[in-house]
C-alpha positions as CSV (number, residue, x, y, z in Angstrom):
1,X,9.5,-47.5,-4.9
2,X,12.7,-48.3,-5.7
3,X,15.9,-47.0,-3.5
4,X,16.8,-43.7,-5.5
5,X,13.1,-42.8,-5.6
6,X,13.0,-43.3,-1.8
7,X,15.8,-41.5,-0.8
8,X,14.6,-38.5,-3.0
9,X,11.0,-38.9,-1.2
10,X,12.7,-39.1,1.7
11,X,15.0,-35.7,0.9
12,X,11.9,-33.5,-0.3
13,X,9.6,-34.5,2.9
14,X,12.8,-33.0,4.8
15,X,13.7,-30.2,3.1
16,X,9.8,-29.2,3.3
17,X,9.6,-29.5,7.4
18,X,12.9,-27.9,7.5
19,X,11.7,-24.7,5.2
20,X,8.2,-25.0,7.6
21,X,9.9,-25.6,10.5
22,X,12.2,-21.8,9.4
23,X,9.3,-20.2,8.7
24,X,7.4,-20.9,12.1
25,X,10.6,-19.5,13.6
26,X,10.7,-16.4,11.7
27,X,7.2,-15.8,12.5
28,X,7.5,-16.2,16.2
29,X,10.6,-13.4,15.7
30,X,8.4,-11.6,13.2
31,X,8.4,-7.6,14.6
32,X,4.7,-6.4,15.6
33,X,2.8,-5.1,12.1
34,X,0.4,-2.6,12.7
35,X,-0.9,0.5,11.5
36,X,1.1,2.5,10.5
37,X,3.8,0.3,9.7
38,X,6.1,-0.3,6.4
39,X,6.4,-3.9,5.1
40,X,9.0,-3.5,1.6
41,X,9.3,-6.7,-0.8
42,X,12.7,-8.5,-0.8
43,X,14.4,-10.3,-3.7
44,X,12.2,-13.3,-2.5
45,X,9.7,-12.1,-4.4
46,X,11.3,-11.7,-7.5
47,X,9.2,-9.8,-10.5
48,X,5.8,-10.2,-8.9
49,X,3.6,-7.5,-9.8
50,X,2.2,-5.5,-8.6
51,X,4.4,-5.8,-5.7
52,X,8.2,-6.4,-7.3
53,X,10.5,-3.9,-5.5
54,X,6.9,-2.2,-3.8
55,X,7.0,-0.8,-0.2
56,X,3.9,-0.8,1.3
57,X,1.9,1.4,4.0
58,X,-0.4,-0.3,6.4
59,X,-3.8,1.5,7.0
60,X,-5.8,-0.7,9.0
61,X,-4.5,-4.0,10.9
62,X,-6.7,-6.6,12.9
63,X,-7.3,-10.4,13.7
64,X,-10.3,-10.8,12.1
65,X,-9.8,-8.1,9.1
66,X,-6.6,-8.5,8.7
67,X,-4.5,-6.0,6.7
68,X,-5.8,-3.2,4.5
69,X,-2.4,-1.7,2.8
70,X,-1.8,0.8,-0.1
71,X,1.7,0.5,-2.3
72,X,3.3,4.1,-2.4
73,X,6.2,4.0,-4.7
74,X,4.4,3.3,-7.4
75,X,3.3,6.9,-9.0
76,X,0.7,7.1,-11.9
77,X,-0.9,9.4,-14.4
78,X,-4.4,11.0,-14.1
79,X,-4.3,10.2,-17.4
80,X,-4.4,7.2,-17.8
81,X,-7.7,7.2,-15.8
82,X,-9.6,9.4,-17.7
83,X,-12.8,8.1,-17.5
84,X,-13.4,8.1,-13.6
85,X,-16.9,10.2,-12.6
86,X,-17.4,10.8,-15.9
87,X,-14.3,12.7,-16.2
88,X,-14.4,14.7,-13.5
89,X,-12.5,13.9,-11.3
90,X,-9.6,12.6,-13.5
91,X,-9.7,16.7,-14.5
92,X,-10.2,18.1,-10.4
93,X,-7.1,15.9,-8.9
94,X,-4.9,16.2,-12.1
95,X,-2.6,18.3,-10.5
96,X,-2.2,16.0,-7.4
97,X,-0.2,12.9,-6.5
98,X,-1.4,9.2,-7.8
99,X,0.1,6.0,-7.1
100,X,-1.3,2.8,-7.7
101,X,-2.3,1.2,-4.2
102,X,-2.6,-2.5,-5.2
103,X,-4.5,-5.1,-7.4
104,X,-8.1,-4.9,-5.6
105,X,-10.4,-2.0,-6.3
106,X,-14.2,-1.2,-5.9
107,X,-15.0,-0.2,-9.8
108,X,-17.6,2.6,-8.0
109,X,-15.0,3.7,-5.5
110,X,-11.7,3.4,-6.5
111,X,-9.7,6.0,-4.6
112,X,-8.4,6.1,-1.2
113,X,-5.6,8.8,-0.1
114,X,-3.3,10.3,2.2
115,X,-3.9,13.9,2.9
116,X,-2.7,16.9,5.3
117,X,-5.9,18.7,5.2
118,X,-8.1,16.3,7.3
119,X,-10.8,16.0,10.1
120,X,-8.8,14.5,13.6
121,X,-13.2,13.7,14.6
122,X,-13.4,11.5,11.6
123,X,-10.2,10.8,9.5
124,X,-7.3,8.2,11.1
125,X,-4.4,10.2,11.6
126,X,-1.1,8.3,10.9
127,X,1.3,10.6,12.3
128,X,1.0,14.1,12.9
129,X,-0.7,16.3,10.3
130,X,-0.9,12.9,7.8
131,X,-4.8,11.6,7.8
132,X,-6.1,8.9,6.2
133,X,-9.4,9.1,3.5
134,X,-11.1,5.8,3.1
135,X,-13.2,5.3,0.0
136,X,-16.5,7.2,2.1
137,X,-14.4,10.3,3.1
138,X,-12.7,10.2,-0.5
139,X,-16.0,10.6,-2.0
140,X,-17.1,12.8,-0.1
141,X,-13.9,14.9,0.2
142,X,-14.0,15.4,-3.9
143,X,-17.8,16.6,-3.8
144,X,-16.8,18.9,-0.8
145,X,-13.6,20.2,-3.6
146,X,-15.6,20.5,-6.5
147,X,-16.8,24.0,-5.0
148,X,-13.6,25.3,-3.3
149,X,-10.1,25.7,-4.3
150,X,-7.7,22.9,-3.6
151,X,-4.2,22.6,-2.6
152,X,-2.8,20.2,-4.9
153,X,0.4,19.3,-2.6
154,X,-1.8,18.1,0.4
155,X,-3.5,15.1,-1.4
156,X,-1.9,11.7,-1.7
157,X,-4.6,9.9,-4.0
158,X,-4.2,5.7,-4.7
159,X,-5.7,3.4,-7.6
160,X,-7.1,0.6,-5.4
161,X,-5.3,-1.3,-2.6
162,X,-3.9,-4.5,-1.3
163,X,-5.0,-6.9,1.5
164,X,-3.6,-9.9,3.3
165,X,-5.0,-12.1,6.0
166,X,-3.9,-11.8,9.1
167,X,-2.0,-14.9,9.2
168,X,-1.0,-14.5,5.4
169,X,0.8,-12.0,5.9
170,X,2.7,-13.2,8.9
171,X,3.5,-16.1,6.9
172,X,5.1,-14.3,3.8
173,X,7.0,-12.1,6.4
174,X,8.3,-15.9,8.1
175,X,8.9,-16.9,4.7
176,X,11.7,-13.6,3.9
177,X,9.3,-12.2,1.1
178,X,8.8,-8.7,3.5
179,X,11.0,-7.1,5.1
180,X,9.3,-4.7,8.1
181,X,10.1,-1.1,9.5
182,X,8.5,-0.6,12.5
183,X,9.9,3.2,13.1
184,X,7.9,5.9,13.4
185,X,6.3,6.4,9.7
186,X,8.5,8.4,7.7
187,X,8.2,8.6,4.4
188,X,8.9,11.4,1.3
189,X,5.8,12.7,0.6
190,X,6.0,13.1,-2.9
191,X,6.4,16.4,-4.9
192,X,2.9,17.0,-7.2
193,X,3.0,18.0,-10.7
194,X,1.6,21.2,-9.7
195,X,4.5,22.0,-7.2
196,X,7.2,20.7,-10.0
197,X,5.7,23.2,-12.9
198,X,5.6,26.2,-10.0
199,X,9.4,25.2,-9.1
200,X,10.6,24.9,-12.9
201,X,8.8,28.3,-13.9
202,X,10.9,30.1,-10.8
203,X,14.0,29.1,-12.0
C-alpha cells in the first residue's frame, strides 16, 4: 500500500469511528419512544419511500417486539383497493379515511385503524376517546358494521404498517434520520370524504 492509499485508509477508518462514535452519542441522548409517540423523517432520509417526508404513529413498543408503527400523512383512495373481501369492504369504508400505514402487510388482513368509537375492555386507547383496532378487532369491527349504520368520520383505516427493531430504530434516530415528538399525541384527525361532500353541499 503505497503512502496516498494509506493515508486515505487511514482517513476512511476515522471518519467511520467518528460517525459511530456520533451515533452512539445521539442514541444515549435519544428521547424515550413509546407508544404513542411521533417519530417524522428528516432530510437524512432523502426520497425514501415509503417514508420520504412521512411522520409516523407508534402503536405498540417493546424490547423484544420492537416497534409496530403506521405512517399517517399519507392519505389514499378506496379505490384503488377495490378488490379487498371481495369488494366489500372497499364499498362499506368508502366514505372513511385511508392512508397507507407502511410497506408490510398480511395479504388476508390488511387493515389496521384508528377509531373514536371503541371498546376501553379490549381496544388500546392512545389518548382520550382515540382507540386502536389491530388487524383481529378490524376484522371483526367490519363484520360487526356490515349490519348497522356507520359513522364515516370516526374511522381512521391504514393499508399495512411499518416495523423496526428495537435497536434499529434507536439507531436511525442516533443517526438524524427521525426526528421524535414526545408530547402528548396530537394530531389532525383527518376530515373524511363523507364530511367534505356534507360541508360542500351546505354551502
Amino acid at each position: 500500500m503505497n503512502l496516498i492509499a494509506c493515508r486515505n485508509h487511514s482517513y476512511s477508518v476515522w471518519k467511520r469511528k467518528k460517525e459511530h462514535k456520533q451515533a452512539l452519542i445521539n442514541k444515549l441522548a435519544a428521547p424515550k419512544v413509546k407508544v404513542g409517540t411521533i417519530p417524522f423523517a428528516t432530510e437524512r432520509l432523502g426520497d425514501s419511500p415509503p417514508f420520504a417526508k412521512s411522520k409516523i404513529l407508534i402503536l405498540k413498543a417493546g424490547q423484544e417486539s420492537g416497534f409496530m408503527c403506521v405512517i399517517f400523512n399519507k392519505r389514499l383512495r378506496w379505490s384503488s383497493y377495490p378488490d379487498l373481501d371481495g369488494g366489500q369492504t372497499a364499498e362499506l369504508l368508502q366514505d372513511t379515511i385511508l392512508s397507507l400505514g407502511g410497506p408490510v402487510m398480511d395479504p388476508e388482513k390488511p387493515l389496521l385503524a384508528l377509531s373514536r368509537e371503541g371498546d376501553p375492555s379490549t381496544d388500546l386507547e392512545l389518548s382520550p376517546g382515540v382507540y386502536f383496532l389491530d388487524h383481529e378487532s378490524v376484522a371483526r369491527r367490519i363484520q360487526e358494521l356490515k349490519s348497522r349504520d356507520l359513522n364515516p368520520s370516526d374511522y381512521w383505516f391504514f393499508v399495512g404498517y411499518s416495523s423496526w427493531s428495537h435497536e434499529q430504530l434507536f439507531d436511525e434516530i442516533g443517526l438524524g434520520v427521525w426526528d421524535v415528538d414526545n408530547n402528548q399525541l396530537d394530531f389532525a384527525w383527518p376530515v373524511s370524504i363523507y364530511v367534505s361532500c356534507i360541508s360542500c353541499h351546505a354551502i
